[in-house]
N, CA, C, O and CB atoms as a CASP TS submission, in Angstrom:
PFRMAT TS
TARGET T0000
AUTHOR 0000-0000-0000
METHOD Language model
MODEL 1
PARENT N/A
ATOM      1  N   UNK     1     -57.523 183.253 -11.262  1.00  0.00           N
ATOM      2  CA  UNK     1     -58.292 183.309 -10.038  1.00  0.00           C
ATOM      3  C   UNK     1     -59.545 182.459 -10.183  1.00  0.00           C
ATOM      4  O   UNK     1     -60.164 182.346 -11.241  1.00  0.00           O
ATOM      5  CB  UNK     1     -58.652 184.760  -9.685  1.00  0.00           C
ATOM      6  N   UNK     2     -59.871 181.869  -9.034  1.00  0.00           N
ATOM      7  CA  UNK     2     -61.004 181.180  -8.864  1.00  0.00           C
ATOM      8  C   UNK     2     -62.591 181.883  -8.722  1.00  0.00           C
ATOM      9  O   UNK     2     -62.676 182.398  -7.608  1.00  0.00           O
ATOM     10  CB  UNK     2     -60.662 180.471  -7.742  1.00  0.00           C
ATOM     11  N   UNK     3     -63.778 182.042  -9.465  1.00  0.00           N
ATOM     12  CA  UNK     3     -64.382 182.667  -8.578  1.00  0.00           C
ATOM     13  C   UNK     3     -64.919 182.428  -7.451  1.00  0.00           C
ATOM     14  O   UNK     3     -65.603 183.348  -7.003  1.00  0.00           O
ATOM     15  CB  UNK     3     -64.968 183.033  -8.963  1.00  0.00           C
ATOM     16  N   UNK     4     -64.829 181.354  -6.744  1.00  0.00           N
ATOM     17  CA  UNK     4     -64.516 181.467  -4.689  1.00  0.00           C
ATOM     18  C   UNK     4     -64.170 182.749  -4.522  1.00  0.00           C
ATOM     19  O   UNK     4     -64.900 183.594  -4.003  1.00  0.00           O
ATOM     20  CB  UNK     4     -63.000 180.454  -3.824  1.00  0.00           C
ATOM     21  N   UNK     5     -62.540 183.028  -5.150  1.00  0.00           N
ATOM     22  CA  UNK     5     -61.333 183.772  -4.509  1.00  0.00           C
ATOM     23  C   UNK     5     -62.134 185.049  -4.708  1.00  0.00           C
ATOM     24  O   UNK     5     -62.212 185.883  -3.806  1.00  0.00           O
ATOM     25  CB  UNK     5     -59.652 183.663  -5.283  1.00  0.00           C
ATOM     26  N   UNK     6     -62.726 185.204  -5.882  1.00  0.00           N
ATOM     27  CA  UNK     6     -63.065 186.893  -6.662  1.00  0.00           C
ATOM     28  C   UNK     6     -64.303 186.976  -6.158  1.00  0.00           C
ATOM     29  O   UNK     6     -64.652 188.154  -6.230  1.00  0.00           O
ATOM     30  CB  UNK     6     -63.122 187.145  -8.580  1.00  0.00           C
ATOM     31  N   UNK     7     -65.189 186.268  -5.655  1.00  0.00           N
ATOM     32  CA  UNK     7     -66.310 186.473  -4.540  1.00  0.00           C
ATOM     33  C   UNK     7     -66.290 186.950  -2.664  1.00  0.00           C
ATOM     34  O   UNK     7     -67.141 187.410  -1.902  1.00  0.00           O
ATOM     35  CB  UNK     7     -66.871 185.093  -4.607  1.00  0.00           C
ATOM     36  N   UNK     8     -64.864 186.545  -2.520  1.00  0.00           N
ATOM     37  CA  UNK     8     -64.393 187.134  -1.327  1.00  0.00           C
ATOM     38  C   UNK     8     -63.866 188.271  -1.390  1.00  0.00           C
ATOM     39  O   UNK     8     -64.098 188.957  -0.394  1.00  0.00           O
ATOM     40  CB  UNK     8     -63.596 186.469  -0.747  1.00  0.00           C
ATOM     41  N   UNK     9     -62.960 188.968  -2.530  1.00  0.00           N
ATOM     42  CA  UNK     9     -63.209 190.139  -2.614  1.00  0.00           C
ATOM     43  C   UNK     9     -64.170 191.813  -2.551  1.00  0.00           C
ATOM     44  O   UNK     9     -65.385 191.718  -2.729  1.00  0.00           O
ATOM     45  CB  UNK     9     -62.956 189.842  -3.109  1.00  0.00           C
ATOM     46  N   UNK    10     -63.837 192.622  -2.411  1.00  0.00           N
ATOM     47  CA  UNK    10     -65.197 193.513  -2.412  1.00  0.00           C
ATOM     48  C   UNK    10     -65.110 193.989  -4.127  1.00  0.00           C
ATOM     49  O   UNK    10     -64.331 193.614  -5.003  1.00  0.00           O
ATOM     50  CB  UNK    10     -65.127 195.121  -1.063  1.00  0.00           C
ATOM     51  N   UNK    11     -66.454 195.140  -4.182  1.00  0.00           N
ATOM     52  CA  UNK    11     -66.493 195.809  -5.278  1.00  0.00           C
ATOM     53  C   UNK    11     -65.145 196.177  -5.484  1.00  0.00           C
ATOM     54  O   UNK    11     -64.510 195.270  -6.021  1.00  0.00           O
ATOM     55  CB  UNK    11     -67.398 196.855  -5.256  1.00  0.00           C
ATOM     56  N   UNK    12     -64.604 197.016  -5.284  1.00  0.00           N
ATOM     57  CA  UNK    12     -63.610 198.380  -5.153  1.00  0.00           C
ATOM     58  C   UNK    12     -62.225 197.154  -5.760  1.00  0.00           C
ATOM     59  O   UNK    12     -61.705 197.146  -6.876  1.00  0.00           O
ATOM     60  CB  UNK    12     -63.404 199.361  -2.939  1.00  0.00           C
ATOM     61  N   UNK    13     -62.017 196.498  -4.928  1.00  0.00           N
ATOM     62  CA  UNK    13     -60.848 195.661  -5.279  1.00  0.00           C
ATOM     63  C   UNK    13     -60.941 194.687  -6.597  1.00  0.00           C
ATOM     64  O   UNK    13     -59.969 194.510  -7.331  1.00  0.00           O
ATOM     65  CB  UNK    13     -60.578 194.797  -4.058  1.00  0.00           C
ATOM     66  N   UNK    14     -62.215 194.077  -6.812  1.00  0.00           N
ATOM     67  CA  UNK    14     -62.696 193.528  -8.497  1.00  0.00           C
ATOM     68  C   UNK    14     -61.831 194.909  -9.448  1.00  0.00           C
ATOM     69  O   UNK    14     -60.850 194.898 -10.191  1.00  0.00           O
ATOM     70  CB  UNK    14     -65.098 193.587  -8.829  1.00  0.00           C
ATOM     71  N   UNK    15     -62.741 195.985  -8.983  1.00  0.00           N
ATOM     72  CA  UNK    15     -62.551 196.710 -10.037  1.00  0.00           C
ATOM     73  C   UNK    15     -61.090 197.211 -10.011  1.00  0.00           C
ATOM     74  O   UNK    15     -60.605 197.766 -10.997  1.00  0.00           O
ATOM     75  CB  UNK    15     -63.552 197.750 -10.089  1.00  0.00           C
ATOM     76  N   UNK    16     -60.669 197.089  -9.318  1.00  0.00           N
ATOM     77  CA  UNK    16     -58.910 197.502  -9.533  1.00  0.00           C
ATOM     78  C   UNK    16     -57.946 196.397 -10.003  1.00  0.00           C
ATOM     79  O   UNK    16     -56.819 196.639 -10.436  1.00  0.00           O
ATOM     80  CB  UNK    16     -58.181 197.974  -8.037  1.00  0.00           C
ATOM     81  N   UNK    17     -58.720 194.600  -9.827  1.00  0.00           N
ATOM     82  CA  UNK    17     -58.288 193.482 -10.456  1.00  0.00           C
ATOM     83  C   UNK    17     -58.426 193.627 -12.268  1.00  0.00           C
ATOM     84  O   UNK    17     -57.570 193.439 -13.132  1.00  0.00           O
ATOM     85  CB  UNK    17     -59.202 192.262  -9.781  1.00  0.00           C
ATOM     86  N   UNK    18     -60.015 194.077 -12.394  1.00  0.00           N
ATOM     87  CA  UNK    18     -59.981 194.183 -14.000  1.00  0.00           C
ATOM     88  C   UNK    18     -58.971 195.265 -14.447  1.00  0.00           C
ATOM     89  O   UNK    18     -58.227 195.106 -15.415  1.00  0.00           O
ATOM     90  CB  UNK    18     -61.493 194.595 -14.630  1.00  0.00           C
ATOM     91  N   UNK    19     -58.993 196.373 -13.680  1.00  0.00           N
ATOM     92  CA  UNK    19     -58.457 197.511 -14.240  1.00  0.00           C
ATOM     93  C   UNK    19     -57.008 196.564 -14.626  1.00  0.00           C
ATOM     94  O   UNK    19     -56.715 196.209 -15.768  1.00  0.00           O
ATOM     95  CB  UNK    19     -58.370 199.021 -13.094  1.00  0.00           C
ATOM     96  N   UNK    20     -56.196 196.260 -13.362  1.00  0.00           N
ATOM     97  CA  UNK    20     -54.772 195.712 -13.612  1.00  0.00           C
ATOM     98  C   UNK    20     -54.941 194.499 -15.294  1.00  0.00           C
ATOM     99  O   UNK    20     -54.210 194.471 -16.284  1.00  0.00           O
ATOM    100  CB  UNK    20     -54.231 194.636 -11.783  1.00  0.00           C
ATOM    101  N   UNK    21     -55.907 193.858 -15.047  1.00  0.00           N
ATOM    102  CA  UNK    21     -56.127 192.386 -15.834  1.00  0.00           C
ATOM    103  C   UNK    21     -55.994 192.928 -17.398  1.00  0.00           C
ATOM    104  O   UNK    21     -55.583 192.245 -18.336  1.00  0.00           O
ATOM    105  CB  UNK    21     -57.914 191.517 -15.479  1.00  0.00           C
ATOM    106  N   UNK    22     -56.377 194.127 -17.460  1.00  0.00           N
ATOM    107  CA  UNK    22     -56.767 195.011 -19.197  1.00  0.00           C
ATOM    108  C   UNK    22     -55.527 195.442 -19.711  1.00  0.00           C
ATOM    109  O   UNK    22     -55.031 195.548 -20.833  1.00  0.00           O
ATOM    110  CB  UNK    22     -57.831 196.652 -19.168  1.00  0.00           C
ATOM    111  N   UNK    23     -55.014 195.760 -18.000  1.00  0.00           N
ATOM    112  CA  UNK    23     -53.307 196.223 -18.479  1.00  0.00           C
ATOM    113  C   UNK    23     -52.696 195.527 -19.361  1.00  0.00           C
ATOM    114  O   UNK    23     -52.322 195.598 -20.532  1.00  0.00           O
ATOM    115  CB  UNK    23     -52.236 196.155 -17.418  1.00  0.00           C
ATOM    116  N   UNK    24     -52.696 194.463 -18.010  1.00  0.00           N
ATOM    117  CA  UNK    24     -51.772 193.412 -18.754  1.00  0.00           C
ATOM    118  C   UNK    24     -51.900 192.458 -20.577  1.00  0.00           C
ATOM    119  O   UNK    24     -51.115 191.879 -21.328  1.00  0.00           O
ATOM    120  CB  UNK    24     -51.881 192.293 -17.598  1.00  0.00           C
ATOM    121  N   UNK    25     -53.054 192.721 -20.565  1.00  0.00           N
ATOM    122  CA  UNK    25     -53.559 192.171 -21.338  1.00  0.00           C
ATOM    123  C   UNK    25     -53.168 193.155 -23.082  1.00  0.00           C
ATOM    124  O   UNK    25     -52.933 192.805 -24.239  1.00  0.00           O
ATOM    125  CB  UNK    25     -55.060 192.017 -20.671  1.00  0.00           C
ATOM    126  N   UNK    26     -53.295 194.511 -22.321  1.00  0.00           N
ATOM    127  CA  UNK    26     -53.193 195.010 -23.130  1.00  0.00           C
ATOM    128  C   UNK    26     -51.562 195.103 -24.075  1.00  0.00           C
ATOM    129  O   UNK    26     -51.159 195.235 -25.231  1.00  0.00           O
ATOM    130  CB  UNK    26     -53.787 195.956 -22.609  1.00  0.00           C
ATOM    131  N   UNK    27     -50.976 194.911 -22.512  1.00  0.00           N
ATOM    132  CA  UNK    27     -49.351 195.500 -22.698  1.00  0.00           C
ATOM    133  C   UNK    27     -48.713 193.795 -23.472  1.00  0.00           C
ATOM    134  O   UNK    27     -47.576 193.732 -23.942  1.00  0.00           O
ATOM    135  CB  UNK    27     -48.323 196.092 -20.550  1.00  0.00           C
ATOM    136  N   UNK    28     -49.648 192.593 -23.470  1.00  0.00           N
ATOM    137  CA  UNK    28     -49.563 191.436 -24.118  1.00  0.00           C
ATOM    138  C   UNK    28     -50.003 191.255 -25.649  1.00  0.00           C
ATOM    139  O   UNK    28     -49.574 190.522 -26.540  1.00  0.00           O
ATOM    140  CB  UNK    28     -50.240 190.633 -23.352  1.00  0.00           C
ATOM    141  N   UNK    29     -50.891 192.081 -25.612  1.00  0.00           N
ATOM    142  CA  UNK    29     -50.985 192.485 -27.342  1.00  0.00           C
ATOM    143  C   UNK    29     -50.279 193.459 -27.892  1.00  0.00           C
ATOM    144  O   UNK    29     -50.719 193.737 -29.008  1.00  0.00           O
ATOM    145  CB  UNK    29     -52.273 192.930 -27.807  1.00  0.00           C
ATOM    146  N   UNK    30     -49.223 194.192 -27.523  1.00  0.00           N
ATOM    147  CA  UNK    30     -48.092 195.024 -28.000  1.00  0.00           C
ATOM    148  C   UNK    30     -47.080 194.311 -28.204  1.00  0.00           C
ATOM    149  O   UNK    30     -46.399 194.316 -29.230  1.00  0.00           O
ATOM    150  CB  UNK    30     -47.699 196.029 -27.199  1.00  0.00           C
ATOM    151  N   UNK    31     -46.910 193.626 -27.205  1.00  0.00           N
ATOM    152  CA  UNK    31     -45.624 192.512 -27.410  1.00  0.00           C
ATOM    153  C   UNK    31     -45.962 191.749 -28.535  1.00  0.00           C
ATOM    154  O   UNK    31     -45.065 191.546 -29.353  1.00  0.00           O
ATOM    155  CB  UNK    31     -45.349 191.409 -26.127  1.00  0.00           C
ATOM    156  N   UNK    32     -47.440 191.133 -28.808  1.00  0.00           N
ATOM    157  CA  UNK    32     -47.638 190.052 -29.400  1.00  0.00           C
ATOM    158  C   UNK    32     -47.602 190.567 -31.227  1.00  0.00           C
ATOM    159  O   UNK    32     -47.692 189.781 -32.170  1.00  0.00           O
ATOM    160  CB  UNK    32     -49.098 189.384 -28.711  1.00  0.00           C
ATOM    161  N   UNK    33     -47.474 191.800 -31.306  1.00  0.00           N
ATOM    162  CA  UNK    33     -47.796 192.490 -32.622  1.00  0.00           C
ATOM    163  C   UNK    33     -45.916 192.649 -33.062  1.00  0.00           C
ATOM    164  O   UNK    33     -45.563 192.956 -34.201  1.00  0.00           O
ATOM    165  CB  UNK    33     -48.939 194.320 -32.346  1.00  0.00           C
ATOM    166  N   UNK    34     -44.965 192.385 -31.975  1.00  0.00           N
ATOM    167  CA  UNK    34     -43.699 193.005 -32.249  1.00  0.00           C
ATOM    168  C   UNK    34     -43.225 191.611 -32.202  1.00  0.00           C
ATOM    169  O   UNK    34     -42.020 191.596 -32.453  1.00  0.00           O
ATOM    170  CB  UNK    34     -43.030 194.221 -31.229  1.00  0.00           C
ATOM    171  N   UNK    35     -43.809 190.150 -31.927  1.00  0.00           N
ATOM    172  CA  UNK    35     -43.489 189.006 -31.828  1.00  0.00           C
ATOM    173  C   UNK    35     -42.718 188.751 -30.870  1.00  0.00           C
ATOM    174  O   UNK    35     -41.729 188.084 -31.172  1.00  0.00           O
ATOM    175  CB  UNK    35     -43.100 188.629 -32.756  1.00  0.00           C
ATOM    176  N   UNK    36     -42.880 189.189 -29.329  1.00  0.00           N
ATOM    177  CA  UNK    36     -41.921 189.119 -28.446  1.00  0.00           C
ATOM    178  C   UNK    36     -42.953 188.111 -27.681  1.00  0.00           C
ATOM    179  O   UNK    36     -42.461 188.032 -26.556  1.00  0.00           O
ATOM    180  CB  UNK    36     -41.306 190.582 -27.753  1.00  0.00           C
ATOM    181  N   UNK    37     -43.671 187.614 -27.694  1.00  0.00           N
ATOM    182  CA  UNK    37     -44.993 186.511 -26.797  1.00  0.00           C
ATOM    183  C   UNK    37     -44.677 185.505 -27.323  1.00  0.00           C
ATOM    184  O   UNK    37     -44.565 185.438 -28.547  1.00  0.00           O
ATOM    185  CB  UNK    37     -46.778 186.669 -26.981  1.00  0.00           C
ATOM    186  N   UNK    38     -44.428 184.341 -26.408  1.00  0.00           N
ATOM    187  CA  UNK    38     -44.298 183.023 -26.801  1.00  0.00           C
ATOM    188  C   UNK    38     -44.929 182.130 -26.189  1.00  0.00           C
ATOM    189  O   UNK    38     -44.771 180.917 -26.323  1.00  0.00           O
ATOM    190  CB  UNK    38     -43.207 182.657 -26.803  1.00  0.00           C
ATOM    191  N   UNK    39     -46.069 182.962 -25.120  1.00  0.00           N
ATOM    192  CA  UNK    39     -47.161 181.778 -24.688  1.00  0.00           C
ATOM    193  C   UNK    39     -48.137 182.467 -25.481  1.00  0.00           C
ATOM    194  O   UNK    39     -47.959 183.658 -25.228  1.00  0.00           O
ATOM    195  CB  UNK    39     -47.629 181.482 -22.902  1.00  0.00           C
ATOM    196  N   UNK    40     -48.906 182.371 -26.158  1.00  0.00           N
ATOM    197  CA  UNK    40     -50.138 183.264 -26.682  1.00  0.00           C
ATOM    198  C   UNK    40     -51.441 183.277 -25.937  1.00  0.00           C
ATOM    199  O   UNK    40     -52.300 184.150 -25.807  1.00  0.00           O
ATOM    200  CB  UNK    40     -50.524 182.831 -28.051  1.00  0.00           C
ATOM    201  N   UNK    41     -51.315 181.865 -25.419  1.00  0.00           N
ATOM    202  CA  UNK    41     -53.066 181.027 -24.477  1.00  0.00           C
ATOM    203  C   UNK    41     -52.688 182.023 -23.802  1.00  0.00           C
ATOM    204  O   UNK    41     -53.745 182.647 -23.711  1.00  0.00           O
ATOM    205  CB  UNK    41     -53.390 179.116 -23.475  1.00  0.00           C
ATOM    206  N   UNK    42     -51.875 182.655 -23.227  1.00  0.00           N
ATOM    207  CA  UNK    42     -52.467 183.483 -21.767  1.00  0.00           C
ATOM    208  C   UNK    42     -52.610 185.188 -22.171  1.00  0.00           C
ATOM    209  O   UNK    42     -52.279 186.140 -21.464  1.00  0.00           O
ATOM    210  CB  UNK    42     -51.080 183.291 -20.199  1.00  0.00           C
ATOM    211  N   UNK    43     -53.185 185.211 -23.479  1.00  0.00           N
ATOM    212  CA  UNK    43     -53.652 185.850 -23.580  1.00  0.00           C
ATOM    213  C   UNK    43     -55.134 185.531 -23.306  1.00  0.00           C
ATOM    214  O   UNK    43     -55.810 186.282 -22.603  1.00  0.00           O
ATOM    215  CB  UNK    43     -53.200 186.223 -24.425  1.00  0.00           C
ATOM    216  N   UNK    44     -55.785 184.078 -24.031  1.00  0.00           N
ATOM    217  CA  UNK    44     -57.091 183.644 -23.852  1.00  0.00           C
ATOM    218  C   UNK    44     -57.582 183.544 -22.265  1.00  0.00           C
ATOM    219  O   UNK    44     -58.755 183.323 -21.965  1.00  0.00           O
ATOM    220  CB  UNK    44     -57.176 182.295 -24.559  1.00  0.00           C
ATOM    221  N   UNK    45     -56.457 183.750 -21.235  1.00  0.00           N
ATOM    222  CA  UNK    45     -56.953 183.188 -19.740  1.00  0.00           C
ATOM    223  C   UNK    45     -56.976 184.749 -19.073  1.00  0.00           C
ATOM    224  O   UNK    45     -57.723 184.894 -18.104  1.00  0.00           O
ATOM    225  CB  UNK    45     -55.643 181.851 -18.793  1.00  0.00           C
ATOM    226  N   UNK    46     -56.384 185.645 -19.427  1.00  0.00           N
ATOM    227  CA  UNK    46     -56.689 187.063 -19.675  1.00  0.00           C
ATOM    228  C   UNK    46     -57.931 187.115 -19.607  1.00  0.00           C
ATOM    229  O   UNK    46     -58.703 187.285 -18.663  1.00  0.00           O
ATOM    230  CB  UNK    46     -56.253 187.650 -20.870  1.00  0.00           C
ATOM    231  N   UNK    47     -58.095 186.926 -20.882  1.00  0.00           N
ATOM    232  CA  UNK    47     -59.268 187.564 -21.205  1.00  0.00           C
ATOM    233  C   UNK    47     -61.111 186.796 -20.600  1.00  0.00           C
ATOM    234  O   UNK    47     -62.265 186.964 -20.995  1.00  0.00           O
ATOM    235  CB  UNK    47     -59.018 187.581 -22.926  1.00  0.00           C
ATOM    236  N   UNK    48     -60.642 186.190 -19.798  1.00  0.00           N
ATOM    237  CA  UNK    48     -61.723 184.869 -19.263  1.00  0.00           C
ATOM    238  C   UNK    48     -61.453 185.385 -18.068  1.00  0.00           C
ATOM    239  O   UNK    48     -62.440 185.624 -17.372  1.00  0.00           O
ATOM    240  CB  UNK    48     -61.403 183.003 -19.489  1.00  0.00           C
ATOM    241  N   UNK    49     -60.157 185.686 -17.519  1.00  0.00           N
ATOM    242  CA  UNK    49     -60.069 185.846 -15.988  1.00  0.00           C
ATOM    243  C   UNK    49     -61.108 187.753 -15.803  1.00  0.00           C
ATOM    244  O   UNK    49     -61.748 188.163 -14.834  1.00  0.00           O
ATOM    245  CB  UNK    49     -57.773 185.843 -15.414  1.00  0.00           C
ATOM    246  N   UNK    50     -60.846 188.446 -17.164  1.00  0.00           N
ATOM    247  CA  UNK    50     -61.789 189.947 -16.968  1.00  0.00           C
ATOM    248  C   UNK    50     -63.606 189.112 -17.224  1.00  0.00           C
ATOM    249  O   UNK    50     -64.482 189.571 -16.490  1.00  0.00           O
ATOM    250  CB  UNK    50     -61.214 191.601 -18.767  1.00  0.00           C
ATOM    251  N   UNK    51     -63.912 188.287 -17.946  1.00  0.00           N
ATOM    252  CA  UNK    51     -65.353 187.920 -17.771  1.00  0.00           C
ATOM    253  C   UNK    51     -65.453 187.458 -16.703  1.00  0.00           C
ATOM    254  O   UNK    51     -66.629 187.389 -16.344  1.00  0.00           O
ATOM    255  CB  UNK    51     -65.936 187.074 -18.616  1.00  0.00           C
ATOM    256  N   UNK    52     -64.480 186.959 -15.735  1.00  0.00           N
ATOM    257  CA  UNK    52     -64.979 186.316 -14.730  1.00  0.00           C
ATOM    258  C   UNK    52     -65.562 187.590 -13.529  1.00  0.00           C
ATOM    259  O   UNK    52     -66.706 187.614 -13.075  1.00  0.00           O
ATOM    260  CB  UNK    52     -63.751 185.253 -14.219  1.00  0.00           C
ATOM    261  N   UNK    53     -64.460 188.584 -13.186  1.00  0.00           N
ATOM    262  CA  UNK    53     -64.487 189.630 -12.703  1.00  0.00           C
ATOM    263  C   UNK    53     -65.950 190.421 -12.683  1.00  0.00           C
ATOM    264  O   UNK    53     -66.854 190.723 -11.904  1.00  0.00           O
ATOM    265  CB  UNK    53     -63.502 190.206 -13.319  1.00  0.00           C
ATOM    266  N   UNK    54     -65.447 190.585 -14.467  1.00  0.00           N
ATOM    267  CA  UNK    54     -67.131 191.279 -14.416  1.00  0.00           C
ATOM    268  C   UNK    54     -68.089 190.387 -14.084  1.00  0.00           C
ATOM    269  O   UNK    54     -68.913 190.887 -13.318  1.00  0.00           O
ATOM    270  CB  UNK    54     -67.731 191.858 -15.828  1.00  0.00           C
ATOM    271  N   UNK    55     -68.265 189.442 -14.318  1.00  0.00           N
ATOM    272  CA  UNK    55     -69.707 188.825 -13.956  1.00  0.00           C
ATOM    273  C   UNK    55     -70.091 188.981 -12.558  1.00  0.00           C
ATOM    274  O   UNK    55     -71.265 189.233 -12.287  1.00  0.00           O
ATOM    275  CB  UNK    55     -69.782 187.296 -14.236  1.00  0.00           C
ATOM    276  N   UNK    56     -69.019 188.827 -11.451  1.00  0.00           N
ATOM    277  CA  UNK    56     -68.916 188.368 -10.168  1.00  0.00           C
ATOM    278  C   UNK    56     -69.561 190.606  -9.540  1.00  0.00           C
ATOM    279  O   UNK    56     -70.260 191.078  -8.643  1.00  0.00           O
ATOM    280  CB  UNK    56     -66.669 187.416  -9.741  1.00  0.00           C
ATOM    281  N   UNK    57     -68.757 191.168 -10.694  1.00  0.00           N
ATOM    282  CA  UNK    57     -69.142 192.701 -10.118  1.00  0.00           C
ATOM    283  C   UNK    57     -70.957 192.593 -10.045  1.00  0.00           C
ATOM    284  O   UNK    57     -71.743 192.731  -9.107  1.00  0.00           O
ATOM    285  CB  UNK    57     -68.480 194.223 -11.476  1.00  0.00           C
ATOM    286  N   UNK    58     -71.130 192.313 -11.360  1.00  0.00           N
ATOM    287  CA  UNK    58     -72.641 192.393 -12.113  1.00  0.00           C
ATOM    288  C   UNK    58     -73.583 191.622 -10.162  1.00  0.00           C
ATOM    289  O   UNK    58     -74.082 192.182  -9.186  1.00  0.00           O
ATOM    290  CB  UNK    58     -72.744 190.723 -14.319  1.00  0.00           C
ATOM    291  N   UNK    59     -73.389 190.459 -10.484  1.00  0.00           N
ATOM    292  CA  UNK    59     -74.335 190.093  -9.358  1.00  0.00           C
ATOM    293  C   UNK    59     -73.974 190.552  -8.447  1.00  0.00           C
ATOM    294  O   UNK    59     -74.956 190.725  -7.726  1.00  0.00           O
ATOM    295  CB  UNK    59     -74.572 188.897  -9.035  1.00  0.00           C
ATOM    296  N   UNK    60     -72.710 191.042  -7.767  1.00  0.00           N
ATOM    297  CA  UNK    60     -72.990 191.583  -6.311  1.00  0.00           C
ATOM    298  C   UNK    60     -73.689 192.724  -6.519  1.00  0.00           C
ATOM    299  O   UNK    60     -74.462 193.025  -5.609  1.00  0.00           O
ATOM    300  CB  UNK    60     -71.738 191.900  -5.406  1.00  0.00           C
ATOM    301  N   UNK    61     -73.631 193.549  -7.593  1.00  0.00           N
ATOM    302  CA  UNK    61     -74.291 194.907  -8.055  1.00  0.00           C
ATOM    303  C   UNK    61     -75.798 194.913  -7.874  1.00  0.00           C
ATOM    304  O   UNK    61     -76.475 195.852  -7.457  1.00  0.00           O
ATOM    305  CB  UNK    61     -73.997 195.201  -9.606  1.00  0.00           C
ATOM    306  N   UNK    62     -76.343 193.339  -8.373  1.00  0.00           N
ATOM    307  CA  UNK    62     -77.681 193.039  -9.004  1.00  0.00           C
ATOM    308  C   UNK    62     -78.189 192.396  -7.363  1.00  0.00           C
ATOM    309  O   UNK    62     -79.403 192.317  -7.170  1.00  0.00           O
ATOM    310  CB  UNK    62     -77.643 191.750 -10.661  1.00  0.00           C
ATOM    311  N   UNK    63     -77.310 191.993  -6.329  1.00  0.00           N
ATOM    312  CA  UNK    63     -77.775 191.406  -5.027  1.00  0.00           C
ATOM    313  C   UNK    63     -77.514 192.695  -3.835  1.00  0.00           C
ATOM    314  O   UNK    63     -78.287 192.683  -2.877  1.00  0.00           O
ATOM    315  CB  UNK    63     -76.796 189.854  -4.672  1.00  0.00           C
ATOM    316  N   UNK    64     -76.547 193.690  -3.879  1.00  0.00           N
ATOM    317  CA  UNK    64     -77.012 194.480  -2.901  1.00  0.00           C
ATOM    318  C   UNK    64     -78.432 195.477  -2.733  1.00  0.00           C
ATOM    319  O   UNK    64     -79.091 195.792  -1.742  1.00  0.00           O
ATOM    320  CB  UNK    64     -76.018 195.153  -2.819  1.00  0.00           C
ATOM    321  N   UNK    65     -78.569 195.831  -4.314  1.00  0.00           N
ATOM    322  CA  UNK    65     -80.032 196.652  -3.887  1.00  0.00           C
ATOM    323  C   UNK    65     -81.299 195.916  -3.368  1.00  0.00           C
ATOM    324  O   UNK    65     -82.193 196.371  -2.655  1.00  0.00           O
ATOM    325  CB  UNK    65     -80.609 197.391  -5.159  1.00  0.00           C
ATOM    326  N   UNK    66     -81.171 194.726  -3.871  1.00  0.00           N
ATOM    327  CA  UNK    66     -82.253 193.504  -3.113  1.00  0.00           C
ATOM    328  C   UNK    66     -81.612 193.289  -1.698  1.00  0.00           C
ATOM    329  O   UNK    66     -82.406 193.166  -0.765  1.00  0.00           O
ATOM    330  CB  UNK    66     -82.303 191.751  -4.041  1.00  0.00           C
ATOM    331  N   UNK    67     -80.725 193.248  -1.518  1.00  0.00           N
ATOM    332  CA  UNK    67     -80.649 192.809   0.175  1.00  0.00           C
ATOM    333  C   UNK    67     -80.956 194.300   1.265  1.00  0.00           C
ATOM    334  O   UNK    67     -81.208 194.183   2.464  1.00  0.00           O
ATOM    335  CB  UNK    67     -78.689 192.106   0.561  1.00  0.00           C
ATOM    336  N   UNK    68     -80.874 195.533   0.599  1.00  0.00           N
ATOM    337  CA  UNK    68     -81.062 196.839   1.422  1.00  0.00           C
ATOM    338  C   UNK    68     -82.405 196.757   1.376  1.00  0.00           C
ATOM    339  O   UNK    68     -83.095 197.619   1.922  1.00  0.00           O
ATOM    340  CB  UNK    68     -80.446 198.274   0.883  1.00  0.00           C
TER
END
């Protein structure tokens, strides 16, 4: 995801993107321990696509109490 795309989103839906993103991520390091993963990088885009998320939560977090 782009963050454009993850800035048009709301709170509520970020946080149900990371929630899903940890899944997967997670259920990619089980495979990857039993040697069933044969792209490994998308584990690294995983894990960049949850910093992106959070960051994008952080400032809308850090810009609504300033805009009320």
């Amino acid at each position: 995801m782009t963050p454009k795309e993850i800035r048009d989103l709301s709170v509520v839906e970020i946080t149900t993107k990371i929630r899903e993103t940890r899944d997967a991520l997670l259920q990619m390091r089980l495979r990857k321990q039993t040697g069933q993963v044969e792209k490994t990088h998308e584990m690294r885009a995983l894990r960049k696509d949850v910093a992106r998320l959070e960051t994008v939560v952080r400032q809308k977090n850090r810009a609504a109490p300033a805009a009320s």
